[in-house]
N, C-alpha and C positions, 0 to 999 in steps of 0.2 A: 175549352178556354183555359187559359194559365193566365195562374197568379203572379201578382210582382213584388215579395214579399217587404218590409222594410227593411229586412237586416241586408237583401242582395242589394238595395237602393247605397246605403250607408256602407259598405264594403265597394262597392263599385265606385265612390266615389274619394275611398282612399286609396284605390288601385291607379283610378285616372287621372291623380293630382286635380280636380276639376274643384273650380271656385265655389264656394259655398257661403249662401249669404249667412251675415251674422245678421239677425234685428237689435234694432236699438230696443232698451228695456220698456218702451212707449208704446212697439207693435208686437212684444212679446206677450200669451196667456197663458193662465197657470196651468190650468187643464188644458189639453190640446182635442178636439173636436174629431170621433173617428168618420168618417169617410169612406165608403165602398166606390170609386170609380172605374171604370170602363173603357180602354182604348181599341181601339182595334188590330193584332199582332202589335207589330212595332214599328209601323208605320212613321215615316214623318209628317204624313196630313193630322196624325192624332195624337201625337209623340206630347203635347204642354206637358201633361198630368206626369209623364214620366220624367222631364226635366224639371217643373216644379218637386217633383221628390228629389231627385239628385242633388239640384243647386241650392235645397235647404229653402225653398220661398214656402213649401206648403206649411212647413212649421214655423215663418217668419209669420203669417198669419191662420198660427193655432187649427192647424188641420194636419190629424191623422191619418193619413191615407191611406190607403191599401186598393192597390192598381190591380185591375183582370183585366187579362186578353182575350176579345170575343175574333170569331172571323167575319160578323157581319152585322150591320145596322141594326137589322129586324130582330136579332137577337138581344141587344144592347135595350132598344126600349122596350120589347116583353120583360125583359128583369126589369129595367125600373118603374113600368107599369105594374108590374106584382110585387114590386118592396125588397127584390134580395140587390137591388144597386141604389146606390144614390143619385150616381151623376152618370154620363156617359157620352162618350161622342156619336154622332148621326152625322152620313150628309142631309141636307137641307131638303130635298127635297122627298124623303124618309120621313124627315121630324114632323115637318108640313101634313103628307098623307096622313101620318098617323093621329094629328091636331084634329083633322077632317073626320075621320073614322069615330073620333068621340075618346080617344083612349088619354086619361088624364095628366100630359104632360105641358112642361113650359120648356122652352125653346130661352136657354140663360144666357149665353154668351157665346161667342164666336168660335170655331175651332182653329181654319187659317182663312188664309186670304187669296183669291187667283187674281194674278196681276198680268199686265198684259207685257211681256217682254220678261218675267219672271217663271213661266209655265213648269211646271216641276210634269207636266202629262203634254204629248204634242201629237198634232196628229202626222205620221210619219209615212217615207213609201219607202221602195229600195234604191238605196243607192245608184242611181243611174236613171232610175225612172223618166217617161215623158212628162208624167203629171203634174198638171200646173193649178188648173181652175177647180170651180163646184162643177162645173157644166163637167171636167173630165173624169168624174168622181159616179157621175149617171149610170145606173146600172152594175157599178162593182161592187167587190166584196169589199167590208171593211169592219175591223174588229173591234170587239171593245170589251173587257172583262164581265159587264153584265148587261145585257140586254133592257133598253130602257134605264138605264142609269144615267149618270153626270157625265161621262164619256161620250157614251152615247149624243147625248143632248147637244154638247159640244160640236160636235162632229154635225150631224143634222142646221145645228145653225149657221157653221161657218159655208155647208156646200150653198145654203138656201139666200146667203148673203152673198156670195161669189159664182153667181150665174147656174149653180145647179136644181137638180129635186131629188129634194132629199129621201122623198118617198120610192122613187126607184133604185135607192140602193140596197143591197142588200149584207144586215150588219148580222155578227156572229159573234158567239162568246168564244173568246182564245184566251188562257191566261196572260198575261203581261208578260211574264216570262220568257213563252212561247211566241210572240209577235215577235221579234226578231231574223227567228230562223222560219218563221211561215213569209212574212214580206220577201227575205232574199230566195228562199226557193218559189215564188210567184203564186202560192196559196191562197195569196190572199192580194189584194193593191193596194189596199191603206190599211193604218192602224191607231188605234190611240193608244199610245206608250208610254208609261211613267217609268218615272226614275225608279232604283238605279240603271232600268234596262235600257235609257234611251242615251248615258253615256257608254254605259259598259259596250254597247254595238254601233257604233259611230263609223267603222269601216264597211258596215253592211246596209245602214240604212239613213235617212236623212227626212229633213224637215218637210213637209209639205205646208202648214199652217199652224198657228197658232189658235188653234180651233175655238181654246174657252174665252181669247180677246172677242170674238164676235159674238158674245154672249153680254161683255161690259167690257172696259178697260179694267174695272177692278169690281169684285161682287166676291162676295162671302159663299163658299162651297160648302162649308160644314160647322158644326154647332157640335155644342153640350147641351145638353138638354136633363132637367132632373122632373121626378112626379109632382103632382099639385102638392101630394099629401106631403111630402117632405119638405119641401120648399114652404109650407106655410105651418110646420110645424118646427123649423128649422131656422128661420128667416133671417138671422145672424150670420148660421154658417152659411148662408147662401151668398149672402155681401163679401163673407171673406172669401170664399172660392171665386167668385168671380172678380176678385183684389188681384189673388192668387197669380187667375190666367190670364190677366191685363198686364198684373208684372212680368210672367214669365215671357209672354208673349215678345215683349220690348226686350228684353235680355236674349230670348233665343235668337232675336234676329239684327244680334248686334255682336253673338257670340255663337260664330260656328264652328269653331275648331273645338268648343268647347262640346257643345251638342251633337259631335260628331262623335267625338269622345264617350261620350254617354249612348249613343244609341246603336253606335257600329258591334260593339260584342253582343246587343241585346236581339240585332235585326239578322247578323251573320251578313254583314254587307260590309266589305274590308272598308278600313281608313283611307285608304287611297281611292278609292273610288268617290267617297262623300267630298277628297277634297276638290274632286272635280265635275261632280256633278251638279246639277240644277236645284238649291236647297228648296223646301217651304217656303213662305211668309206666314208671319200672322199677323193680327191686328188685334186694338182694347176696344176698336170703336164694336160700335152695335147701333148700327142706324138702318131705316127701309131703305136709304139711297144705295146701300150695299146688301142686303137681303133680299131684296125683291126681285135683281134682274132673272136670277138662279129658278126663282117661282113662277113668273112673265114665262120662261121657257121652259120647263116641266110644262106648264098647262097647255103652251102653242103647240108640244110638241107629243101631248097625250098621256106623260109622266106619271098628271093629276089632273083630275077628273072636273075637280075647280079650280076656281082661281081662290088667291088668298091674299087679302093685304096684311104684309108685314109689320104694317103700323102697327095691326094687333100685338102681333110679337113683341114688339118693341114696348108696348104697354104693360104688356104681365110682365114682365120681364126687370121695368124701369124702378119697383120700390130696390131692386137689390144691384141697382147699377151704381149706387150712392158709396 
């Protein structure tokens, strides 16, 4: 894991000319509230926490942060289930399992948003390919960074909704990366590809579907999640970080050049690439209508072991959504 310390936050952002909010004296506190958070690399599915430090919102509502890079979920809430993190991002269907299993966390706020004609992940073939339907999908290889994951899931419900079965396919972990040059050398027949890789190879391979739209038009893919024990020892700072990632969330995705700005020397993914690739979204909401699809399909599709209604989430959640 790496750290994101503040003074690289505050130096990065007189390097990038990037706007930086001022608070009126009404949303500014005297003391500023530390904060241990969590992203994953430098992702843009988990990137809030790192634009809320840059564009000055986490100190606009009195939160000290201090950003780590984990490389994976399950790591993210073993620390804030043992107390060395505060807050941190999960996909959804991570946070969920681990709700189930008993381990003492809340599910706070949104991390982004999968929109349908928005996909920042698609599932892709090679350029030229026959492949059209689920039904021609029967039997092939198709990749996806982890096994049983949101990828995964995707993929499974768009063959099962476009004439295939999804159960005779046969899916394989490739890094993302690596999907590009395995599709055109015919290793593989599909893939699910996120960004940057799905513009940076555009001469090599092409859309087959929109895989996570058959999942909802728009559903919530990932979350922040903090322990019971901090959130109810905390309960203040919990309202202002989730202020935090409601505001950043509306700014990042009304400001790309700016957020491109901030996270292209962080992720080593050129400026020109981010200006043409597929950004994130996010969202402030936090409702079942958009948490639940994401869970509905983990359980259809073996993810999780039960089903879960989000309302719950949406409950524990609701004293610090004020």
């Amino acid at each position: 894991m790496t750290s994101f310390p503040r003074f690289n936050a505050i130096a990065l952002i007189a390097a990038l000319s990037v706007t930086v909010y001022t608070a009126p004296a009404s949303a500014q506190t005297t003391a500023l509230t530390p904060m241990r958070i969590a992203n994953l690399g430098f992702t843009e599915a988990s990137a809030l926490p790192v634009y809320a430090q840059s564009a000055g919102i986490f100190k606009k509502y009195g939160i000290d942060a201090t950003i780590t890079t984990f490389n994976g979920g399950g790591a993210v809430i073993a620390a804030i289930a043992g107390g060395s993190l505060d807050a941190g991002f999960s996909n959804i269907t991570s946070a969920v399992a681990a709700i189930q299993k008993g381990i003492p966390i809340i599910i706070l706020s949104a991390a982004n948003l999968t929109e349908a004609g928005h996909a920042d992940a698609m599932l892709m073939k090679a350029r030229g390919s026959k492949l059209k339907t689920g039904a021609d999908l029967n039997g092939k290889i198709i990749a996806v960074t982890t096994l049983g994951g949101t990828l995964q899931l995707g993929a499974e419900e768009w063959m099962d909704k476009n004439g295939g079965d999804s159960k005779t396919a046969h899916f394989i972990e490739v890094p993302s990366s690596n999907m590009p040059a395995a599709l055109k050398q015919n290793r593989i027949d599909a893939a699910m590809v996120s960004e940057p890789f799905l513009s940076e190879n555009k001469a090599d391979i092409e859309p087959l579907a929109d895989a996570f739209a058959a999942i909802a038009p728009q559903w919530i893919s990932a979350v922040f999640v903090v322990s019971k024990a901090w959130v109810t020892a905390n309960p203040d700072a919990a309202r202002r970080f989730v202020a935090a990632m409601h505001e950043t969330a509306r700014w990042a995705n009304t400001h790309s050049a700016e957020t491109a700005k901030i996270l292209s020397p962080l992720s080593d993914v050129p400026l020109a690439t981010f200006e043409k690739m597929q950004r994130s979204t996010y969202t402030d909401q936090f409702t079942k209508a958009l948490l639940q699809p994401g869970i509905d399909a983990a359980y259809r599709y073996g993810a999780l072991k039960e089903s879960y209604d989000m309302a719950e989430a949406v409950t524990a959640a609701s004293p610090y959504l004020k």
